[in-house]
C-alpha positions in Angstrom: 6.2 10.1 22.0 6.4 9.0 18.1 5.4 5.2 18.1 5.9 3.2 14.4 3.7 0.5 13.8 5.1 -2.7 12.4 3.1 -5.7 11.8 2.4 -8.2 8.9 0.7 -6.3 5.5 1.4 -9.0 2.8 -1.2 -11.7 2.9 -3.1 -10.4 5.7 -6.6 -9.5 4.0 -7.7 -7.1 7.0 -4.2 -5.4 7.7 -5.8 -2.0 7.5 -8.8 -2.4 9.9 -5.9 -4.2 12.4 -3.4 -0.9 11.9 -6.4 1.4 12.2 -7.7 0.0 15.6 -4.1 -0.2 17.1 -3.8 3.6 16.0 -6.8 5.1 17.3 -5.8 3.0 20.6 -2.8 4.3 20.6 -3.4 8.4 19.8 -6.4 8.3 22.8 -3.4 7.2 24.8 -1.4 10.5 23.9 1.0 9.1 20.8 1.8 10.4 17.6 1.2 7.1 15.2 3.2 6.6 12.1 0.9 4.0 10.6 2.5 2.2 7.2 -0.6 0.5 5.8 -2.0 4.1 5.7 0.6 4.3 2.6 -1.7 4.0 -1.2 -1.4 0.5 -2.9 0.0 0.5 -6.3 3.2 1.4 -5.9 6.4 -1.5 -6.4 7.0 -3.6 -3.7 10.0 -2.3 -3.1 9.2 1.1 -2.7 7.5 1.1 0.6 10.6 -0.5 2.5 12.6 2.7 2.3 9.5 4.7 3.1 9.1 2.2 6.3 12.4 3.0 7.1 12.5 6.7 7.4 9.3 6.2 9.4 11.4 4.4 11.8 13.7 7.3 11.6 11.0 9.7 13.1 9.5 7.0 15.6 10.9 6.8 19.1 9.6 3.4 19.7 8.2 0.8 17.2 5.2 -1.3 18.3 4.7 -4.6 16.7 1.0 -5.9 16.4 0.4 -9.2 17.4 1.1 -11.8 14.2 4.1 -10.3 13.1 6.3 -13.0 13.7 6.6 -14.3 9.9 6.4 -11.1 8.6 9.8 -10.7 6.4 9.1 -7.0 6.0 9.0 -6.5 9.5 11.6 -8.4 10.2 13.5 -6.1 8.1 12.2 -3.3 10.5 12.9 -4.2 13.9 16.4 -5.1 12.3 16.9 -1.4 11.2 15.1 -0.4 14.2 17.9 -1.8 16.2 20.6 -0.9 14.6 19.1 2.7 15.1 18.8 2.0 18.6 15.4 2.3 19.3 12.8 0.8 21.6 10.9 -1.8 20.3 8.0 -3.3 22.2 4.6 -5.9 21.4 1.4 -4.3 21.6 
């Protein structure tokens, strides 16, 4: 099973320690991990949206990390990720 990983990025000063942890738990369960905050910084803001979103495409269930209540971005997600019809669920 293909589990996207959506949780806050933007102001969030460890984001990729908590993305990392939540992926190695994860994959010693048995899932493939798509893991966004493993994409490189520098690009526009805007340009990491659409590669989020075809993520999503490939993910059978997105998992949303604890704190991502505020998060626009993923709000964004789990609003695609519906509309696709997938399973969402809190880690």
């Amino acid at each position: 099973m293909v589990v996207y990983l959506a949780g806050a990025i933007t102001g969030v000063r460890e984001y990729k320690q908590v993305f990392s942890s939540w992926e190695r738990k994860l994959t010693k369960s048995g899932y493939t991990v798509l893991n966004p905050a493993t994409l490189p910084l520098g690009m526009p803001d805007a340009s990491y949206m659409p590669i989020c979103m075809a993520m999503i495409d490939q993910a059978d269930i997105i998992a949303l990390i604890p704190g991502w209540e505020n998060s626009k971005g993923v709000n964004l997600e789990i609003s695609y990720a519906e509309y696709q019809g997938k399973e969402i669920g809190s880690l």
